[in-house]
N, C-alpha and C positions, 0 to 999 in steps of 0.2 A: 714518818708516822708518829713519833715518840713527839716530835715536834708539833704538833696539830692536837696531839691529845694534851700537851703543853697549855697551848693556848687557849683549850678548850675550858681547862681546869681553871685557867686564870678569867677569864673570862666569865664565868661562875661565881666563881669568886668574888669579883667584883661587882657584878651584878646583885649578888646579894647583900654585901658589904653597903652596896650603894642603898637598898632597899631595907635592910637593918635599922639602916642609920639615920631614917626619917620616920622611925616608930615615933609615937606619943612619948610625950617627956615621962610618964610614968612607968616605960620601959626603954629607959637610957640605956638599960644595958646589955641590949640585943645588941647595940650597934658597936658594943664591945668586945665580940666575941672575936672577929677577924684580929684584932690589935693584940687581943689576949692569945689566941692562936699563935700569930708573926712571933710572940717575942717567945711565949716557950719553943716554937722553933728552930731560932735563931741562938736559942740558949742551949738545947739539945744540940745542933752544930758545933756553937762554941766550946762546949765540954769535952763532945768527940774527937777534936780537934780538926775539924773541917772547915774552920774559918780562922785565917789570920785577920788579926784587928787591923795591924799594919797594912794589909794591902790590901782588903776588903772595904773597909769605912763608908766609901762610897756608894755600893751596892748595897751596903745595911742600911746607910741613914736615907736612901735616897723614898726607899719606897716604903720604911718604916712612917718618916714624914706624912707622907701622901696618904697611909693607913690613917694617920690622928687626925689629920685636918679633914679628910674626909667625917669621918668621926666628928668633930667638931660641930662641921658644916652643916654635918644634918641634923644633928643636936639644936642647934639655932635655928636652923630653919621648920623644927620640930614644935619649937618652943614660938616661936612666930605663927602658928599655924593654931597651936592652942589659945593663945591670946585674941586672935583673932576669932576664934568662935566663941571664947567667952565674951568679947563686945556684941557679936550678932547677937548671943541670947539676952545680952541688958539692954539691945533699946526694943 
């Protein structure tokens, strides 16, 4: 059960993350709120001392990554999406 509410939560997650992240350029930093989440969590961990850096690395950088570039991603394609309706309004 713990496991299903797991991946229910992640899945949320991401779905918002994903949908954040394609706001208008003038609010880039909705689609910041996940990346800004991840790392005060992972720094809350890290203090507690419930992450070794030595054998964790992998698990931290893997879906830290995938946070930013998502981020990224839609950032550009945010930004694409605005340029393109400012040429529809100039011809």
């Amino acid at each position: 059960m713990k496991a299903a509410i797991s991946l229910v939560i992640a899945l949320v997650v991401i779905v918002f993350h994903y949908w954040a992240c394609r706001r208008p350029p003038k609010y880039w930093y909705v689609g910041g709120i996940i990346p800004f989440a991840w790392i005060i969590f992972l720094a809350v961990l890290f203090f507690n001392g419930m992450i070794n850096l030595a054998e964790d690395w992998k698990t931290i950088l893997f879906p830290t990554v995938i946070v930013f570039l998502m981020w990224a991603e839609g950032h550009e394609v945010a930004k694409k999406k605005e340029i393109a309706k400012m040429k529809a309004k100039d011809i």
